[in-house]
N, C-alpha and C positions, 0 to 999 in steps of 0.2 A: 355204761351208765345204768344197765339194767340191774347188773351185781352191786353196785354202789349202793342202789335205793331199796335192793334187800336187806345191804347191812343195816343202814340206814334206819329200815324199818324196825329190824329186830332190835336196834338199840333202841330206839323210841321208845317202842311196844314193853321193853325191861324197866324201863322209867317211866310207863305209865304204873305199870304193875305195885313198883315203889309208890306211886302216887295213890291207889288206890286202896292203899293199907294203911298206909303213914297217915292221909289224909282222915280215915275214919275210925281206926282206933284208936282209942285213946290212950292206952299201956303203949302205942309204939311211937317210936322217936319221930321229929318231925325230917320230914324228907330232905332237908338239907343237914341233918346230925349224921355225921358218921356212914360208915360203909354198910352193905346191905348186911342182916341178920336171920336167921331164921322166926319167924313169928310165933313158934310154940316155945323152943330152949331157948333162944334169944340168942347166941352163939351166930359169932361173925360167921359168913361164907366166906370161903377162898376165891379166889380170883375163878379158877378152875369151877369149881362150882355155881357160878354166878354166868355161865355162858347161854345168850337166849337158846332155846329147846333142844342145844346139846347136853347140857347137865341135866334137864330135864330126863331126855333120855337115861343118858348114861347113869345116874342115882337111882333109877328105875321107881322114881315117884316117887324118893322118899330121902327127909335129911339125912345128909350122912352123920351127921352127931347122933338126933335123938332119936331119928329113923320115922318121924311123924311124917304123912302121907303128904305129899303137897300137891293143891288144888292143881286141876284141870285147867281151871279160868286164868291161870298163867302163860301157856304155850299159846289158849286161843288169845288171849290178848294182842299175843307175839305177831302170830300167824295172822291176823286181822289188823292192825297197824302196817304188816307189810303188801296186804292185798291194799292197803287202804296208800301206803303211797305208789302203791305199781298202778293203780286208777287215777289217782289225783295228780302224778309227778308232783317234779318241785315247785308247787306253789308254795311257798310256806305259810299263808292265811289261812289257805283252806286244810293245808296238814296240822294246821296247829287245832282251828277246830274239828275237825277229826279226832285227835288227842284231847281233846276237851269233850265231845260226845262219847268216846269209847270207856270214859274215866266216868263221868256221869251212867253208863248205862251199868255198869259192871259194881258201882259203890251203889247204888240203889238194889243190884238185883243180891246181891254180897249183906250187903251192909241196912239197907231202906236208908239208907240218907244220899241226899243228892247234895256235894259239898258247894257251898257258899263261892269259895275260889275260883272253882272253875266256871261259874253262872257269867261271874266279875272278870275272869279272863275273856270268856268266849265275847260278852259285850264289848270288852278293849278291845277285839280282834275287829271285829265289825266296824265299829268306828274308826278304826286307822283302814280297814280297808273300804271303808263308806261303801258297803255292805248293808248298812243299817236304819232302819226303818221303827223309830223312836216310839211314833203314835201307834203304829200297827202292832208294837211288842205291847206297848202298857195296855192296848185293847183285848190281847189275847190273855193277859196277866190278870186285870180285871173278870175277864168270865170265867177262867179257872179258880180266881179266886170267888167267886160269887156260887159257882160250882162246890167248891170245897163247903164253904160256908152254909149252904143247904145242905150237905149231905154228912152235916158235923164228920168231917174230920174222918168219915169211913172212905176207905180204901184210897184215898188222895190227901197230902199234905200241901201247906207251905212252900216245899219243896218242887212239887211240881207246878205250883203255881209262877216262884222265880224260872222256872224250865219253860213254863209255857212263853215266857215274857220272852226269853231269850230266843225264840222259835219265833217267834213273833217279828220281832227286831232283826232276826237274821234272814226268813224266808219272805216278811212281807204277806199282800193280799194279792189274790185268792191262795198262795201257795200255802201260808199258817192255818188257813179253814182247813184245807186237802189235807193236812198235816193231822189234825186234831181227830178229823173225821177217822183219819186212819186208825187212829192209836186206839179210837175207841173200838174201833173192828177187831183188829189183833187183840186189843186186852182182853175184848169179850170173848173171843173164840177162842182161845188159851184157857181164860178162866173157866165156860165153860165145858169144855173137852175134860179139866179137871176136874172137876163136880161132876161130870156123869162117872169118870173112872176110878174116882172116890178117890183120888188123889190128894184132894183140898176139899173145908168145909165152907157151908156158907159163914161162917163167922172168923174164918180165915182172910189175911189179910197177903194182898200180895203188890208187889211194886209197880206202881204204875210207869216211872221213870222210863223206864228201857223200852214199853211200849210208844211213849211219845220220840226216843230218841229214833227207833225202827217210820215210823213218821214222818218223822224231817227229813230225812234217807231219803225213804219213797217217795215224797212230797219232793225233793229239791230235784230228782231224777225223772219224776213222771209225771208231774202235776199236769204240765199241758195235754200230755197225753188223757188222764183221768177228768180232766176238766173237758176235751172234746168229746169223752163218751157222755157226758151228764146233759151237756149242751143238744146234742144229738135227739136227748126225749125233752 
């Protein structure tokens, strides 16, 4: 069973990666046209080359047509899908938002767009697995957008405002506070660690996304725990 949910995994993990290209460029095909391509020549892949992080290997990071370098953010997608169903087993509500979070985190930090589809998926998922907590999502949606809206549109979008709703709707209260609370910890301590190492400027924009999706992780994981240390003072 355990070989199974590797495969498993890495097939996934290879049709997020489709997803998280198709999904936000706009020169590439949509994810149900045609067989995978390379994103620079555009030239099909063979089967053989199309294998999760064996051909990655074996090409040695690079197309075998035009010999353009291919991202890193492939293999870990790969290897993160399959850590992500060897923790979850076969649920499939919870694997499929998993693949709706790993596709959000990776199009924002890739791309700065967090796609509509998946916002709209992960909502379906919840509802059918009555997961989902309606008034707590539009309340979290509400203050990120009220958030946004104060701080014109600097360093948070639209975008993470549908993301917050969906955290919302999926983790519920106290767990979307813990949630939010976190993301802004991690944004800020990333963002700043950049700014001292002169990595990023202040007028540098950076994706909030991935930070809220690290969030919901922690928050669905340890909430109770983080909630008895706060309760405690």
């Amino acid at each position: 069973m355990g070989f199974l949910l590797v495969i498993f995994g890495l097939c996934l993990g290879s049709f997020l990666n489709v997803l998280i290209w198709r999904l936000n460029d706009e020169k590439a095909p949509r994810f149900w046209e045609g067989r995978s391509i390379c994103p620079r020549c555009r030239k099909p892949l063979a089967w053989y080359d199309n294998i999760p992080l064996v051909s990655f290997v074996a090409l040695g990071r690079c197309c075998r047509h035009c010999r353009a370098r291919i991202s890193w953010h492939y293999p870990l997608v790969e290897l993160l899908t399959v850590v992500a169903f060897w923790v979850i087993g076969w649920q499939p509500p919870l694997l499929i938002l998993g693949g709706v979070f790993v596709v959000i985190f990776f199009s924002d930090w890739i791309y700065g767009v967090i796609p509509d589809e998946m916002i709209i998926i992960g909502v379906a998922v919840g509802l059918i697995g009555r997961i989902g907590q309606i008034w707590t999502g539009v309340a979290a949606g509400l203050v990120f957008f009220a958030i946004v809206a104060v701080t014109r549109f600097r360093g948070m979008g639209l975008g993470d405002v549908k993301l917050a709703f969906l955290m919302g709707f999926l983790l519920g209260w106290p767990k979307v506070g813990v949630a939010i609370w976190l993301s802004f910890v991690l944004g800020g301590l990333v963002a700043g660690s950049l700014l001292l190492l002169k990595r990023r400027r202040l007028s540098d924009k950076i994706a909030f996304g991935p930070y809220l999706v690290l969030g919901t992780l922690f928050s669905a994981l340890w909430s109770n725990y983080l909630l008895g240390l706060v309760t405690r003072f």
